[in-house]
C-alpha positions in Angstrom: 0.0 0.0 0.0 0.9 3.0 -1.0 1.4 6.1 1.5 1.6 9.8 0.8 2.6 12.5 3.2 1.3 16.2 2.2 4.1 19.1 3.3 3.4 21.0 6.2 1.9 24.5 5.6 4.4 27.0 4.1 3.6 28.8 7.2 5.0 26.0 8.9 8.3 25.5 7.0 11.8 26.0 8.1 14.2 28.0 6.4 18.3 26.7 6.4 20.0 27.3 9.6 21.7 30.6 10.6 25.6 30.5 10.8 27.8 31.7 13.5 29.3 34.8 11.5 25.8 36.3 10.7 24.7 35.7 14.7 28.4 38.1 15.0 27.0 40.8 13.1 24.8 42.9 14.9 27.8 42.7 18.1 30.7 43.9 15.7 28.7 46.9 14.4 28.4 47.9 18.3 32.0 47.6 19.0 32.6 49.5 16.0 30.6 52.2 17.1 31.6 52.0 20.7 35.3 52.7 19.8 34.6 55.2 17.0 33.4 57.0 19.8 36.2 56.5 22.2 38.3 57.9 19.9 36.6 60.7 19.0 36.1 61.3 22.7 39.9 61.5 22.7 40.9 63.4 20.1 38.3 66.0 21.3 39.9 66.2 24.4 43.5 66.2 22.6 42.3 68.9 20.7 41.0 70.9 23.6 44.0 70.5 25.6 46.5 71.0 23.0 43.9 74.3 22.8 44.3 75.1 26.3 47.8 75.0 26.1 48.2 77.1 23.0 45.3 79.8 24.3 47.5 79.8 27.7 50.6 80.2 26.0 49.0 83.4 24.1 47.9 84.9 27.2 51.3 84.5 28.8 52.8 86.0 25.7 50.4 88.6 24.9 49.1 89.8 28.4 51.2 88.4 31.3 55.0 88.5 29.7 54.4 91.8 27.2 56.4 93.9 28.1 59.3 90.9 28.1 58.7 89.2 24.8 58.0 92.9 23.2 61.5 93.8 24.7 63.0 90.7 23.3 61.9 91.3 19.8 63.3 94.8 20.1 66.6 93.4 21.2 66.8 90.7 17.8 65.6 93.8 15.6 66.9 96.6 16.9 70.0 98.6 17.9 70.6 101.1 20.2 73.7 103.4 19.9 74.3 105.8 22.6 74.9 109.4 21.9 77.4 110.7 24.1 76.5 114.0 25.8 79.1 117.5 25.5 81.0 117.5 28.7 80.9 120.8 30.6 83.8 122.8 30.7 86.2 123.8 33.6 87.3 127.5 33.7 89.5 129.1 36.0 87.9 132.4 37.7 89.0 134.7 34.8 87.3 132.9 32.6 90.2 130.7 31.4 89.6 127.2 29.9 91.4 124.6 32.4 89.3 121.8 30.9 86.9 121.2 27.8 86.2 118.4 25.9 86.4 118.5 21.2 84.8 115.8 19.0 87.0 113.2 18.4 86.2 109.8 16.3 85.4 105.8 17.3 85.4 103.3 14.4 83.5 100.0 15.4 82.5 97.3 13.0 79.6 95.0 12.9 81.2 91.1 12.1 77.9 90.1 11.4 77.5 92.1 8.2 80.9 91.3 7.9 80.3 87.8 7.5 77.5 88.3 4.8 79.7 90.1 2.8 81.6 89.7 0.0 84.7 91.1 1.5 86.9 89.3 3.6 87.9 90.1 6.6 91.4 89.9 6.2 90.9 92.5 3.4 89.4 95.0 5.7 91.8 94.4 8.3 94.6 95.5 6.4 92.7 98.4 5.1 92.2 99.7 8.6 95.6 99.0 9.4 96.9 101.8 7.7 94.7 104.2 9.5 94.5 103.0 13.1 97.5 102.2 15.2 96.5 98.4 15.2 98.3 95.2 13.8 96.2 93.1 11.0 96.3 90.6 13.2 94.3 92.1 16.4 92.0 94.0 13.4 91.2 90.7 12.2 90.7 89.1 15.3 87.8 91.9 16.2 86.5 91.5 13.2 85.5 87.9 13.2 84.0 88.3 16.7 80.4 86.6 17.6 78.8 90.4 17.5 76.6 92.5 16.7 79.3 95.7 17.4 82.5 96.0 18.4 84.4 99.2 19.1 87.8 98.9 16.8 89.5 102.4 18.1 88.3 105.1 20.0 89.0 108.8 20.9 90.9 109.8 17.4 91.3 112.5 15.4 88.6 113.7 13.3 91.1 113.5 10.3 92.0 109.5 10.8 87.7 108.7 11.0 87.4 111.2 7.6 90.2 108.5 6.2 88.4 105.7 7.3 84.7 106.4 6.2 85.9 107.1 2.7 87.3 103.4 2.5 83.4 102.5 2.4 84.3 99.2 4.1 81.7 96.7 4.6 80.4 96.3 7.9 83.0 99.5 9.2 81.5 102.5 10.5 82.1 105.7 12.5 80.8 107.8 15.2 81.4 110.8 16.8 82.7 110.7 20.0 84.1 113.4 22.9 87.5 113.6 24.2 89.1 115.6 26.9 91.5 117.9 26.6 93.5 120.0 29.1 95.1 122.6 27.2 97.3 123.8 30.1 99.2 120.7 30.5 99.7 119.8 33.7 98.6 122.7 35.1 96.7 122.3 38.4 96.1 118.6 36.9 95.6 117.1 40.7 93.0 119.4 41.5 90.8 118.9 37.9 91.5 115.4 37.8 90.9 113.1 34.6 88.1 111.2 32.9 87.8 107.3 31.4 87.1 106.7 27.8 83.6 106.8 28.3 84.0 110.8 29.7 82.7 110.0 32.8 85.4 111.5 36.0 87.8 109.2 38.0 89.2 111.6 40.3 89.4 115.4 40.6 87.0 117.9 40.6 86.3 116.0 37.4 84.7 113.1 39.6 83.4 114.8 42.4 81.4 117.2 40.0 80.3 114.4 37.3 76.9 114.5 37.7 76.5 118.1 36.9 79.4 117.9 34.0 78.3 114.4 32.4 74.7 116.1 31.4 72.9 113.2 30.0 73.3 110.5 27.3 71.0 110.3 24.3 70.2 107.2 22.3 70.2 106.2 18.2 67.8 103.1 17.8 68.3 101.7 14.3 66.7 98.6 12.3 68.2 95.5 11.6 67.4 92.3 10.1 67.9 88.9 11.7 71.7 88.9 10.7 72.3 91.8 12.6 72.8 93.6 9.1 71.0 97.5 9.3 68.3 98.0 7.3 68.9 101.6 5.4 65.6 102.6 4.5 64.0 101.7 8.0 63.3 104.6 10.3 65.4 106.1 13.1 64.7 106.8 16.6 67.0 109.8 17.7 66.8 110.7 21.5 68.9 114.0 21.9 71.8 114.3 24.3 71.8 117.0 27.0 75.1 119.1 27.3 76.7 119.0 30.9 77.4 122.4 32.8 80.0 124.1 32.9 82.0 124.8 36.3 83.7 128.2 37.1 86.5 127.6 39.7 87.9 129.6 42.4 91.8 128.8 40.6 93.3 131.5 39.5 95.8 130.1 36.6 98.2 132.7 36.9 98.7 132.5 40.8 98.6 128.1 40.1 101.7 128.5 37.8 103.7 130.7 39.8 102.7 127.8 42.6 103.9 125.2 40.9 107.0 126.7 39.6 108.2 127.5 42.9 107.6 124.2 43.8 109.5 122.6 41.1 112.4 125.0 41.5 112.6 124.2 45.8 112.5 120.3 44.7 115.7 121.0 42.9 117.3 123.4 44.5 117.0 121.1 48.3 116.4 117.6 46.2 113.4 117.1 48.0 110.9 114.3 47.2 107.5 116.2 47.1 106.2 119.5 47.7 102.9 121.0 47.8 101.6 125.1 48.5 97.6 126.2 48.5 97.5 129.7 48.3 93.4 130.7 49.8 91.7 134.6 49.8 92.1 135.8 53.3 88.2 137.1 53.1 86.4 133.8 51.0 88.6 130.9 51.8 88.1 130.8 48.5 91.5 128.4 46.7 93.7 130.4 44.3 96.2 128.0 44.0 96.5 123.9 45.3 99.7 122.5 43.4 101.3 119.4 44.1 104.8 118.4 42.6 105.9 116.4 40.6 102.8 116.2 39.0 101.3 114.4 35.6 99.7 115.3 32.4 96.0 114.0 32.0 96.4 113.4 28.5 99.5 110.6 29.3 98.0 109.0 32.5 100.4 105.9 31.9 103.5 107.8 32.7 102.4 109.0 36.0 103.0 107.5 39.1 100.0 106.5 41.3 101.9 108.9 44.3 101.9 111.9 41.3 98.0 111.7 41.0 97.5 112.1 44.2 96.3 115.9 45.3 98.4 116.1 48.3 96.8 119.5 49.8 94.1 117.7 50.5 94.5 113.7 50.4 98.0 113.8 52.3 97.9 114.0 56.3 101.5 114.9 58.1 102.4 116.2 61.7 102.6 119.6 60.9 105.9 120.7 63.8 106.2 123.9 64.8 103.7 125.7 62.4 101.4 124.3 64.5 102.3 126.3 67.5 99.8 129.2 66.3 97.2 127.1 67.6 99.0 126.7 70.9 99.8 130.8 71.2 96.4 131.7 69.9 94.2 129.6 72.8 97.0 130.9 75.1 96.0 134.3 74.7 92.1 134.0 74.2 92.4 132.0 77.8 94.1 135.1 79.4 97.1 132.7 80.7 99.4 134.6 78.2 100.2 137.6 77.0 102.5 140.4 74.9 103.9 141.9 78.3 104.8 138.4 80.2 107.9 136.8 80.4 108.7 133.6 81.3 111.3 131.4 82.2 112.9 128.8 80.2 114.8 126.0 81.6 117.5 124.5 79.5 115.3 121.3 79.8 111.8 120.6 80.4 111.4 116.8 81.4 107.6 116.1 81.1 106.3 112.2 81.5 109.6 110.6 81.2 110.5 112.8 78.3 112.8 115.8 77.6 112.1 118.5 75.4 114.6 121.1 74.6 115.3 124.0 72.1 117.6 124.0 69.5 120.7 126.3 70.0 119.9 126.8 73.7 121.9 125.1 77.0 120.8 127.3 79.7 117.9 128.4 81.6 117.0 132.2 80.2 114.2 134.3 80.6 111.7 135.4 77.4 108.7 137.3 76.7 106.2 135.9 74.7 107.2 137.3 71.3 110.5 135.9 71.9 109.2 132.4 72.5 107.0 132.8 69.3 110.1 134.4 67.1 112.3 132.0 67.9 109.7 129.0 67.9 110.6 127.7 71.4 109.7 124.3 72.2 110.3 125.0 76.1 108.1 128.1 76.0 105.6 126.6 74.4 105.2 123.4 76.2 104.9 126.3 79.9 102.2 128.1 77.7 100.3 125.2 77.2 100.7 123.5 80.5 98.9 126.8 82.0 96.6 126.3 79.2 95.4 122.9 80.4 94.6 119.9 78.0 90.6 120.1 77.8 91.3 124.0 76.1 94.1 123.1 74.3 92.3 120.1 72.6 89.3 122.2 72.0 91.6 125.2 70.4 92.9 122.6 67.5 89.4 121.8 66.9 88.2 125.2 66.4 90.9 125.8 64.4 89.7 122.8 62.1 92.1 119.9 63.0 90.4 116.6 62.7 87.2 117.3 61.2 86.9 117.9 56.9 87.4 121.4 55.5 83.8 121.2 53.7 85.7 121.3 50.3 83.9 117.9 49.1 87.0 116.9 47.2 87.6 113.2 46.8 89.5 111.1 48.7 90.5 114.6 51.2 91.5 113.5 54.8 90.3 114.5 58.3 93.7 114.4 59.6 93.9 113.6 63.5 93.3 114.9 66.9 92.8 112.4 69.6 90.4 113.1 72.1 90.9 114.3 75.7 90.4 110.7 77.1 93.2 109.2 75.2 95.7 111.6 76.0 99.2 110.3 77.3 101.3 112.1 79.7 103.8 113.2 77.0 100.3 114.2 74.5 100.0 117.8 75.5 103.6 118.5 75.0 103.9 117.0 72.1 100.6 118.6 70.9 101.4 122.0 72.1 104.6 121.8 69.6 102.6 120.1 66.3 103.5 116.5 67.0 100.8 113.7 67.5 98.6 115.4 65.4 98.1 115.4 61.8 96.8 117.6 59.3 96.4 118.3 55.6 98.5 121.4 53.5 94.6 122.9 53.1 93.5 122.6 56.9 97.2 124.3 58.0 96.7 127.1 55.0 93.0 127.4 57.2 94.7 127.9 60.1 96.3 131.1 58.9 93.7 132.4 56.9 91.0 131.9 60.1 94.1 134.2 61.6 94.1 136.5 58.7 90.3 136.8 59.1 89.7 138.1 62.4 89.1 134.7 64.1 86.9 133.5 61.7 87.1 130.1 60.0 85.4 129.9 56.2 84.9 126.4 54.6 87.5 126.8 52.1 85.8 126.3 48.0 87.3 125.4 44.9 84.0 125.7 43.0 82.3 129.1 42.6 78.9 127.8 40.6 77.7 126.1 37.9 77.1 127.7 34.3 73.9 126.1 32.5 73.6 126.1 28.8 72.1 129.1 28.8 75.2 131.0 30.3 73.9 131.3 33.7 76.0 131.2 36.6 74.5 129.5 39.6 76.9 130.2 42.6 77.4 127.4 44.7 76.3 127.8 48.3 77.8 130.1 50.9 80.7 128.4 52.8 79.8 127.5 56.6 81.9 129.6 59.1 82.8 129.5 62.7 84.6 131.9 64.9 87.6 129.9 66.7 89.1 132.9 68.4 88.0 136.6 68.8 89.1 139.0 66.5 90.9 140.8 69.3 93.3 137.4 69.9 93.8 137.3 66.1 95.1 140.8 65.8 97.6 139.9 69.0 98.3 136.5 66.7 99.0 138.7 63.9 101.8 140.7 65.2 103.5 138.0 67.0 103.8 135.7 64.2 105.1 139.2 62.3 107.8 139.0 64.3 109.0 135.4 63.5 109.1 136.7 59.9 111.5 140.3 60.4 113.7 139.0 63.4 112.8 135.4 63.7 113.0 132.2 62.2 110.8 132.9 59.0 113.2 135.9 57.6 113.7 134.3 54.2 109.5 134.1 53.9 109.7 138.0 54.0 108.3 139.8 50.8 109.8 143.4 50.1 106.7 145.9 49.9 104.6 143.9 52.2 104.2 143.0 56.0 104.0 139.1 56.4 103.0 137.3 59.2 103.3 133.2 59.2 105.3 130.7 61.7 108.0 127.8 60.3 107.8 124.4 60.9 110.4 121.3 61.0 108.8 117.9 61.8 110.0 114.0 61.6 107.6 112.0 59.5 106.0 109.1 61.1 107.2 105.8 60.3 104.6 104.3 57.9 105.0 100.8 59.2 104.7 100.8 63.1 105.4 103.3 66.0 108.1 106.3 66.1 109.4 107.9 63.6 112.4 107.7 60.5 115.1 108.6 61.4 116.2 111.4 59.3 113.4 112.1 57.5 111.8 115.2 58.2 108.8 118.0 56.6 109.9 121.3 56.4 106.8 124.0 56.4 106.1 127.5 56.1 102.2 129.1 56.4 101.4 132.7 56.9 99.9 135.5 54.7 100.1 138.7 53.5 99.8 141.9 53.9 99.9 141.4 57.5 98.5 144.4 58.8 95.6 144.4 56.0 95.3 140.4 54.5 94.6 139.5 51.2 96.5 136.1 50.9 97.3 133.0 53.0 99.6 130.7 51.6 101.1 127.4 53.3 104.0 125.4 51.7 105.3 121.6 53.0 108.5 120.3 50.9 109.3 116.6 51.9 112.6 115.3 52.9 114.3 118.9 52.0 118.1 119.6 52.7 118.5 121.1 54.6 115.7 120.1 57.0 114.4 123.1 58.5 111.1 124.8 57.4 112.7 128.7 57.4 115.5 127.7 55.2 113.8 125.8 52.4 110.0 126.4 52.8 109.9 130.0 53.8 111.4 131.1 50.3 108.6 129.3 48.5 106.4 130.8 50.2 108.1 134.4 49.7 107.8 133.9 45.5 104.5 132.7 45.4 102.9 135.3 48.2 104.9 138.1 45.8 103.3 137.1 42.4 99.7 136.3 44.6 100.1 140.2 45.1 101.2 141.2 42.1 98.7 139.7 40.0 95.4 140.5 42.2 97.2 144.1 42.5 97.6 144.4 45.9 99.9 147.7 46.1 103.2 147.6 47.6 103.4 149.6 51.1 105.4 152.9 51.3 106.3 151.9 55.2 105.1 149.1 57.2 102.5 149.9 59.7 104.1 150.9 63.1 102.6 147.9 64.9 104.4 145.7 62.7 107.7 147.2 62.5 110.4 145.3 64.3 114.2 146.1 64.9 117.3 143.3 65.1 117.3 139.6 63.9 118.1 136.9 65.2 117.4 133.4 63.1 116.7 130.3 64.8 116.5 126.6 62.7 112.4 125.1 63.6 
C-alpha cells in the first residue's frame, strides 16, 4: 500500500540554519561604534588640551609676559647706539679754559654684516691697518668676533675717521665721539683730575662734579634684520643728548703757575721728594692756587706714578711741627694765661712724662717774653704756655681751628687728619701737641689755620668751585661756605703781630716779601714711620704758612717740601712761600706799602732753625 505525506503548511516550514558569523554581526557593528566613539572622545579632548595649552601660551605671551617678549623682539631687531653728551667745561675764575672736551672719532664694526659680505675680513683688516694704530692681526681678530658691534678704536682725530669712512668698508662705520682735553698741560692737573674713555670723572673735581658735568646721554635706535645687518631705509629713533654744565672755579691760573714753579724750582734746588703750597683769599677761603709736585699730564696717565696723581693738599695727612704752634699761642691768649707783656722762664730742659724736650741752640735756663718764644719757635716756652693752658682748652683750640674734622671742600679722597680726644691723651700728648706732634693735618687745613688768623678769628669752609654755568650761560653760585669763629678777633690781631715778628727778626726771615708786611710761623717735623710706631730717622717736613699783607690780608699761603736739605722749614720752605705770596700780590694788584705799619715794624734779627 501506497502512503503519501502532504508538506506542512508553508507557514509552517523551516528555512536553512543561521551561521555563526551572521549571529556576529549585529555585536561587531556595536563595538565598532563604541570605539569610534572613544576615539573621538579622545581626540576632542586632545584637541582641547593642546587648545588650552596654546590659548594659555598666548595669554602668557600677549598679556602676562608683554612687556618681556616685546622687549625681546626689540633686542633681535633693533640697535641702540648711545649718543654721548658735551661734557661741561672747567674754567678758572677769569674765565680761562682749564678743561673742555672736542669731538673726536670711534670706528666700530659689525662682524655680522661682515660675514655676509663679499669682502673678507682679512681684506678690511689690512685696510684699517693703515689708519689705526693696530696690527692686522688684532684688526682681524675683532672683526671675526660673535657680535653684533664692536668698538675697533676710540678717541681719534677727526682726520683718521674722515680716512676711514671714505674706505666704504663693509660692515665699518664711525661715530662721533668726545675727548678731553687739558690745554694747560699739567697745570693744576691734581685738582681737575681726569676722565675714562667713556667721559665720565675718575678723580678730581672731574669726579666729584660728574653728575653736573656728564649732562645726560642720548640714544640712536636703528633697524636690523635677523643677521644683525642695518636695514637703510627703516626709520630712526633719535633721542637727543643734553650738554653738561660748565663749572667756574675759584683757581686763579696765573697764581697756580707761579705755585707750581716754585715748587719745582725748591724740589731741585733742596732735592726734596714732594712738595705742595695752596695759596686761599684771606676774606672767602676761596683756593687760588692747590699744586702738588711732581705732578702728571692727563692726557699721558700711563706715565704717572699712582703717588703723582694724588692731590696732596688735600688727600695727604703729616704732623705739621712747629707751624702748629699758632694754635697753641692763639688759645693761650684767648684764655688770658698769656700775653705780649709776660715773660717767662725757660729751663734748659723741660722733662715732662719721662721725656725731655729742649730748644735747638739753647743750653741754659733764660728768661723770654712771649714774642720771643714765638720768634724764635721755642719748644720750652711753648710746652709752659700750654701747661697753663690745660689739655681740655688746648684740645678744644685745635678743633676750632679745624684739626680733625673735613674742611667742607667735598674733594675726593680729602683726609680729616687727627686729633685724639681728651680721654686718650698720654702724659707726654700735650707736650707734644702743644709743639705740632701727635697730630696730623692736611696742606689745606694748616693754610685754614692762617687764613682763620688773617680773618679776624673766623674760619670759612674753604671752596674750589664758585657755581655752575647752564647752557644758557647762567651762573649758579654754589652755596655760601659754613663759618665759625675759633678765636676773637681781638686774639687774632695779637696773633697777627707775634707771628710778624717770626718773619723780620725770627725764624721765618727768608718768607719776607719786600713791599709787604708778612706774618706766618715755620715748621720742621719727623715724619712718622709708615710701618709701626716712632718715627724715620732722618726724615723730616719742612713748612712755612702765613699771609700777606699782615696788617691788612689779602692772601694766605702754606708750603710743606718733603725730605728737603736742609731740613728746616725757614730755610727751604719759607722762600717758597716768599715767591708765590709776591706774584699772589702782584697779580690781584695788591699795592706795595710805602712803610710798614708801626705795629708791625720790628728792629734786630736773630734766626733760629724750627
Amino acid at each position: 500500500m501506497t502512503s503519501s505525506r502532504r508538506p506542512p503548511p508553508a507557514s509552517r516550514r523551516r528555512g536553512p540554519a543561521a551561521s555563526p558569523r551572521a549571529a556576529r554581526r549585529p555585536l561587531t557593528a556595536a563595538l565598532r561604534r563604541s570605539r569610534s566613539g572613544r576615539r573621538l572622545t579622545v581626540l576632542l579632548a586632545a584637541y582641547f588640551a593642546v587648545t588650552a595649552v596654546i590659548g594659555g601660551r598666548l595669554v602668557v605671551v600677549q598679556v602676562l609676559a608683554a612687556e618681556q617678549y616685546q622687549a625681546l623682539g626689540e633686542r633681535q631687531t633693533q640697535r641702540e647706539v648711545t649718543l654721548p653728551a658735551g661734557r661741561g667745561r672747567l674754567y678758572d675764575r677769569t674765565g680761562a679754559p682749564l678743561a673742555l672736551s672736542e669731538p673726536a672719532a670711534a670706528v666700530y664694526a659689525n662682524p655680522q654684516a661682515i660675514k655676509q659680505g663679499d669682502t673678507p675680513p682679512r681684506e678690511i683688516a689690512r685696510a684699517l691697518s693703515r689708519h689705526l694704530d693696530l696690527s692686522q692681526e688684532t684688526l682681524s681678530e675683532r672683526l671675526t668676533r660673535k657680535a653684533g658691534f664692536v668698538y675697533l678704536s676710540r678717541q681719534l682725530p677727526r682726520d683718521v675717521g674722515e680716512a676711514v669712512r671714505a674706505e666704504r668698508l663693509t660692515g665699518v662705520g664711525v661715530l662721533e665721539e668726545p675727548i678731553r682735553r687739558y690745554p694747560n698741560g699739567s697745570l693744576a692737573a691734581a685738582v681737575l683730575g681726569y676722565v675714562g674713555i667713556d667721559h665720565r670723572g675718575l678723580a678730581g673735581l672731574e669726579l666729584a662734579h660728574d653728575a653736573a658735568l656728564a649732562g645726560q646721554t642720548g640714544t640712536l635706535r636703528v633697524e636690523r634684520a635677523p643677521g644683525g645687518v642695518p636695514i637703510s631705509n627703516a626709520p630712526r629713533e633719535v633721542e637727543p643728548a643734553v650738554p653738561g654744565d660748565d663749572l667756574m672755579l675759584t683757581l686763579d691760573r696765573r697764581i697756580q703757575l707761579a705755585a707750581e714753579n716754585a715748587l719745582s724750582g725748591a724740589l731741585d734746588t733742596h732735592q726734596a721728594k714732594a712738595g705742595a703750597a695752596v695759596v686761599l683769599d684771606a676774606d672767602t677761603a676761596e683756593v687760588l692756587a692747590m699744586a702738588s709736585v711732581p705732578g702728571f699730564d692727563p692726557a699721558d696717565l700711563d706715565a704717572a706714578a699712582p703717588a703723582q696723581r694724588r692731590n696732596r693738599p688735600v688727600t695727604d695727612a703729616f704732623e705739621p711741627g712747629s707751624v702748629a704752634k699758632v694754635v697753641t699761642f692763639a688759645a693761650a691768649i684767648e684764655a688770658g694765661v698769656a700775653s705780649q707783656g709776660q715773660r717767662w722762664s725757660l729751663p734748659a730742659e723741660l722733662e715732662v712724662g719721662g721725656t725731655t724736650f729742649t730748644d735747638p741752640n739753647r743750653s741754659e735756663t733764660t728768661g723770654a717774653a712771649l714774642d720771643e718764644i714765638v720768634a724764635h719757635s721755642s719748644n720750652v716756652g711753648t710746652i709752659k704756655i700750654a701747661q697753663q693752658l690745660g689739655r681740655q682748652r688746648l684740645h678744644d683750640a685745635f678743633a676750632a681751628f679745624g684739626v680733625g674734622t673735613p674742611t667742607g671742600i667735598e674733594f675726593p679722597g680729602e683726609t680729616d687728619g687727627s686729633l685724639p680726644p681728651v680721654a686718650d691723651w698720654w702724659a707726654t700728648s700735650l707736650p707734644t701737641i702743644a709743639i705740632g706732634q701727635g697730630v696730623s693735618v692736611s696742606l689745606l687745613q694748616l693754610a685754614g689755620m692762617m687764613q682763620t688768623l688773617a680773618n679776624d678769628g673766623q674760619r670759612i669752609a674753604p671752596t674750589l668751585v664758585r657755581g655752575e654755568i647752564d647752557p644758557t650761560g647762567r651762573l649758579r653760585p654754589v652755596a655760601a661756605p659754613q663759618r665759625h669763629q675759633a678765636v676773637s678777633a681781638e686774639t687774632a690781631a695779637v696773633t697777627t703781630r707775634l707771628l710778624n715778628g717770626v718773619v723780620e727778626r725770627g725764624t721765618g726771615q727768608r718768607a719776607d716779601v719786600e713791599g709787604y708786611a708778612v706774618a706766618g710761623k715755620t715748621g720742621t717735623a719727623q715724619k712718622p714711620h709708615p710701618d709701626r710706631r716712632g718715627y724715620q730717622q732722618g726724615a723730616y717736613l719742612g713748612t712755612f704758612a702765613g699771609f700777606a699783607p699782615a696788617d691788612n690780608p689779602e692772601i694766605a699761603v702754606a708750603v710743606v717740601l718733603d725730605e728737603p736739605d736742609p731740613i728746616w722749614g725757614g730755610q727751604t720752605a719759607a722762600p717758597v712761600f716768599a715767591d708765590i705770596a709776591k706774584k699772589a700780590l702782584q697779580t690781584r694788584r695788591v699795592a706795595p706799602q710805602q712803610a710798614r705799619s708801626p705795629q708791625f715794624a720790628a728792629e734786630g734779627a736773630s734766626e733760629g732753625q724750627p
